[in-house]
C-alpha positions in Angstrom: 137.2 42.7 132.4 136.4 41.3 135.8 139.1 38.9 135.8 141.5 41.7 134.6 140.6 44.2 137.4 140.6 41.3 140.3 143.6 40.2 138.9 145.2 44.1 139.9 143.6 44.0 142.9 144.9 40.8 144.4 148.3 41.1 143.2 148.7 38.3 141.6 147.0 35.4 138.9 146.9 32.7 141.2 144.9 34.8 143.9 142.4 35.6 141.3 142.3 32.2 140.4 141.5 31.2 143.8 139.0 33.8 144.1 137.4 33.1 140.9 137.7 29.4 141.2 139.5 28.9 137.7 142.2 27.8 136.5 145.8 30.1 136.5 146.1 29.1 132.8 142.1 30.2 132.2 142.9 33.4 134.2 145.8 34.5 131.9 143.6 34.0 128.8 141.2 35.9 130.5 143.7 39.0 130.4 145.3 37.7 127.2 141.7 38.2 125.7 141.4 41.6 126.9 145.1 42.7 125.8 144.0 41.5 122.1 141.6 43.4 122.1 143.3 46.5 122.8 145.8 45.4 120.6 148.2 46.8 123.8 149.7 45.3 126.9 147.9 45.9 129.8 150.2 43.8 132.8 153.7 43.8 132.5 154.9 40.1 133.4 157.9 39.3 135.0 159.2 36.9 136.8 159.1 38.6 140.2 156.0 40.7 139.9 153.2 42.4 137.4 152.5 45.9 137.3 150.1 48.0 135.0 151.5 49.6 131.8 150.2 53.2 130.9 147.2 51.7 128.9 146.8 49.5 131.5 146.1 51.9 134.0 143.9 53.8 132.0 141.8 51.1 131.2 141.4 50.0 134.7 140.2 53.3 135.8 137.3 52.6 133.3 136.7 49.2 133.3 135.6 49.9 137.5 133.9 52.6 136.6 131.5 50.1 133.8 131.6 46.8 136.2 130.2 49.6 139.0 127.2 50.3 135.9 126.6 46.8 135.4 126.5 45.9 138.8 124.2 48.7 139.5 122.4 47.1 136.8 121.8 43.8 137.5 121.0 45.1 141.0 117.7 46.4 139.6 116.5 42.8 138.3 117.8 40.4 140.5 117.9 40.2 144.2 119.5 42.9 145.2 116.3 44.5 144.5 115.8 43.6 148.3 115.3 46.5 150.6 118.0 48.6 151.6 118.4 48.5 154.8 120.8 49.3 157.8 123.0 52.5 158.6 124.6 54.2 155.5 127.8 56.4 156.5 128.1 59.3 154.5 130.7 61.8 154.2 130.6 65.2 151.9 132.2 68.9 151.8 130.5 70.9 154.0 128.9 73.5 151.2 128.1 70.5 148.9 126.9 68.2 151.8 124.6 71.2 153.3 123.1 72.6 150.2 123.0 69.9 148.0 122.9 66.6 149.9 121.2 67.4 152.6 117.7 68.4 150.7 117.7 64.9 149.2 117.8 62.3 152.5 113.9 63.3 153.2 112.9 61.6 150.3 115.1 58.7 150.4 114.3 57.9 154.0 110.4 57.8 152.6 111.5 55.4 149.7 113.5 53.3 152.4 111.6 52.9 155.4 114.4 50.5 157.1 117.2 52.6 156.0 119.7 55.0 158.2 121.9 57.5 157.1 124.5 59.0 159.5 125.7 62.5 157.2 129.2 63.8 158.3 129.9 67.7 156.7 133.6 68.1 156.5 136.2 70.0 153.8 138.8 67.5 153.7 139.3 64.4 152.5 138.2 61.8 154.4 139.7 57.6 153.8 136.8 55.5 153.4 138.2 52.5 154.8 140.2 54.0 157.7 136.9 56.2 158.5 134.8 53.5 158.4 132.6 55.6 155.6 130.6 53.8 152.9 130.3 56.3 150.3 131.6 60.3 150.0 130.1 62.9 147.5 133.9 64.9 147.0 134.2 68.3 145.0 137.9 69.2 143.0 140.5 67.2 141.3 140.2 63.1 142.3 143.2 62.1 143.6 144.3 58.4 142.4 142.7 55.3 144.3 141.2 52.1 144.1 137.7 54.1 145.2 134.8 53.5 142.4 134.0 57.3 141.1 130.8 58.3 139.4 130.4 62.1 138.1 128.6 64.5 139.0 127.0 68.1 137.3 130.0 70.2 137.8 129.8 73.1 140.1 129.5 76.9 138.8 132.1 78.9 140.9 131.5 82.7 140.8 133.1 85.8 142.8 131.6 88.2 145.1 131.8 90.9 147.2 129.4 92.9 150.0 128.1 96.6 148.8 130.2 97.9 151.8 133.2 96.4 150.4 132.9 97.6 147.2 132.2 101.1 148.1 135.1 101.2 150.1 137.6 99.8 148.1 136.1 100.0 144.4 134.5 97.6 141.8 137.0 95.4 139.7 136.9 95.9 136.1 139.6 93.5 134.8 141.0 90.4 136.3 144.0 92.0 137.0 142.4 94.1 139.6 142.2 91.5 141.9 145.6 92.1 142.2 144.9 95.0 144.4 141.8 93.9 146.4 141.6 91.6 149.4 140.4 87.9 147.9 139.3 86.0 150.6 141.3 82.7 150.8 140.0 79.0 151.4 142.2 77.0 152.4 141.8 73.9 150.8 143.0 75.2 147.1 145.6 73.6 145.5 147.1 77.1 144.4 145.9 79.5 146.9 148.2 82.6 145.6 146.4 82.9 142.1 142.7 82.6 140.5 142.1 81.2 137.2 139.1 83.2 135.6 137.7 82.5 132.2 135.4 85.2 129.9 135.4 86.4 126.4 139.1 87.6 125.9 140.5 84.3 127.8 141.8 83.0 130.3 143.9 84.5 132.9 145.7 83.8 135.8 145.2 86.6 138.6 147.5 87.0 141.5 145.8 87.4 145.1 146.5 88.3 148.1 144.7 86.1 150.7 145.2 88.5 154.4 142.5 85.8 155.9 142.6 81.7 154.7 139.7 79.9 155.9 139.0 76.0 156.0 134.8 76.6 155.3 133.3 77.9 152.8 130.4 79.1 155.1 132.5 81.1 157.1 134.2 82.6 154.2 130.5 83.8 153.5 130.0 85.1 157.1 133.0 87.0 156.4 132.2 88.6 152.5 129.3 89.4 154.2 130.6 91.1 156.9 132.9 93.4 154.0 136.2 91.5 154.6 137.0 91.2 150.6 136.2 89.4 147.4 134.8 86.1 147.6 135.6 83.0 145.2 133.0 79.8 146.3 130.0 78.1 144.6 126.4 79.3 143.4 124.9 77.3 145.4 126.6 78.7 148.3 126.1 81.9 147.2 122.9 82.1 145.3 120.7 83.9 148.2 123.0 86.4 149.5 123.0 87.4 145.4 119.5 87.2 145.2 118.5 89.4 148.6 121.8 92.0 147.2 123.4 91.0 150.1 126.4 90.4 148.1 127.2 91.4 144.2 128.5 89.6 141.4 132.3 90.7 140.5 133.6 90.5 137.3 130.4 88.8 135.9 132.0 88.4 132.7 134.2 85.8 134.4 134.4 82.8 136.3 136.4 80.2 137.6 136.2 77.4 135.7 133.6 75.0 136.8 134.7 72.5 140.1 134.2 68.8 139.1 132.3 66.9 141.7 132.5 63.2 142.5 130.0 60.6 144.3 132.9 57.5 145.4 133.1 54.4 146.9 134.8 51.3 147.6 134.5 48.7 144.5 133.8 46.2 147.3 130.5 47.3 148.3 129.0 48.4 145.5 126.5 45.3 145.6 124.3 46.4 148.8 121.2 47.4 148.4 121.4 50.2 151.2 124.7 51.9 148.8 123.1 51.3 145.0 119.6 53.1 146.3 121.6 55.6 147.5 124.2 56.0 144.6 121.0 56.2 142.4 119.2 58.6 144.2 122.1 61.0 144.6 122.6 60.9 140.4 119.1 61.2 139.5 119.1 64.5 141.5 122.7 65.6 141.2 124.2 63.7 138.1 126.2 65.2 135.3 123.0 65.9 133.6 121.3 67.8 136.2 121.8 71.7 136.0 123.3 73.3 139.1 125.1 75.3 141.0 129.1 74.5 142.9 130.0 73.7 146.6 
């Protein structure tokens, strides 16, 4: 599996070879090995060039994701159980990074006396490598990249409204009335002019019209509160304004579907110490089997 995915990366079988200090003819038995297995073609050989069939890209995807499990692994019994230590670049969604993140560094600063982490909030997506970022917590669809990607507990999305709000301009009681209120839009949906809600009797696709677009979530909550319209961002965003009735639940019989939520990083560094500590600590808090609320 390692000789497959270094293989993809490099380009080529002699480059792995090189890398991997074997033999071309070793290398392609390597992959041979793994293509019997799957009883499919992973690399399409030609003369000029390789490329990835359709299995082949799917099981690249996954084989990172495992190698980045084993590494993490073997990290814990070997000697990469040496400190981590040095400046860890982080980057994260503002809501997410604030609410979520943010809580956990105390503790992993205590566990890690030698490390430093330097947090940067921010709603779009950042490039590691061009950045100069180790590692990036990332809510919403992944987009396709060589980046290693570990999941996260979802996030529960919910709408909301102020009391004024609502008063004024009256209380949905289907979907489809959204279709006549003022839905507060963020700017970094995909389809901005609609909202997917689920409940009981389905799922449906609402309409909206978005009068204010906003790039933070934070300041779409300055502004629900403030009685501009209808709301759509996470629990934990919204959680206390819910809880003090500075804000009400709309339509609690439905929600947008949950927002995946993603901890990625370069498959090149996933060997320091400084990055696996902080990969593990940010799963055993915030992993897929941890319950939670969105950013």
């Amino acid at each position: 599996m390692q000789v497959l995915v270094r293989v993809v990366e490099l380009g080529s079988f002699a480059a792995a070879a090189r890398e991997l200090r074997l033999s071309p003819t070793m290398v392609a038995k390597h992959v041979e090995h793994v293509e019997q297995r799957l009883g499919a073609q992973v690399i399409r050989r030609t003369t000029r060039r390789h490329s990835l069939t359709e299995v082949g890209q799917r099981y690249l995807a996954r084989a990172r994701g495992v190698l980045a499990e084993f590494a993490t692994a073997e990290a814990s019994a070997s000697e990469l159980q040496a400190a981590a230590r040095g400046t860890l670049r982080v980057t994260a969604p503002v809501v997410l990074g604030a609410h979520a993140l943010a809580p956990l560094l105390g503790e992993l600063l205590r566990l890690h006396p030698e490390l430093r982490i330097e947090l940067a909030l921010q709603d779009r997506v950042v490039d590691l490598l061009d950045e100069g970022f180790d590692v990036a917590l990332r809510s919403g669809p992944l987009a396709r990249s060589g980046l290693i990607a570990r999941p996260l507990a979802p996030l529960r999305m919910l709408l909301a409204a102020s009391p004024g709000y609502l008063a004024q301009a009256g209380t949905p009681r289907r979907p489809r009335d959204l279709e006549r209120h003022d839905c507060l839009g963020f700017s970094y949906l995909v389809h901005r002019d609609h909202w997917r809600l689920v409940g009981g009797d389905g799922e449906h696709r609402v309409r909206v019209s978005s009068r204010l677009q906003i790039n933070s979530g934070e300041a779409l909550r300055a502004a629900a509160l403030a009685g501009a319209g209808i709301i759509m961002q996470s629990e934990i965003l919204l959680g206390p304004d819910l809880a003090s009735g500075a804000l009400v639940r709309v339509l609690p019989r439905h929600a947008p579907p949950p927002r995946a939520a993603h901890i990625v990083y370069p498959p090149d560094r996933w060997r320091a110490p400084k990055l696996v500590r902080f990969v593990e600590h940010v799963l055993a808090h915030l992993g897929p089997r941890r319950r939670r609320g969105p950013a």
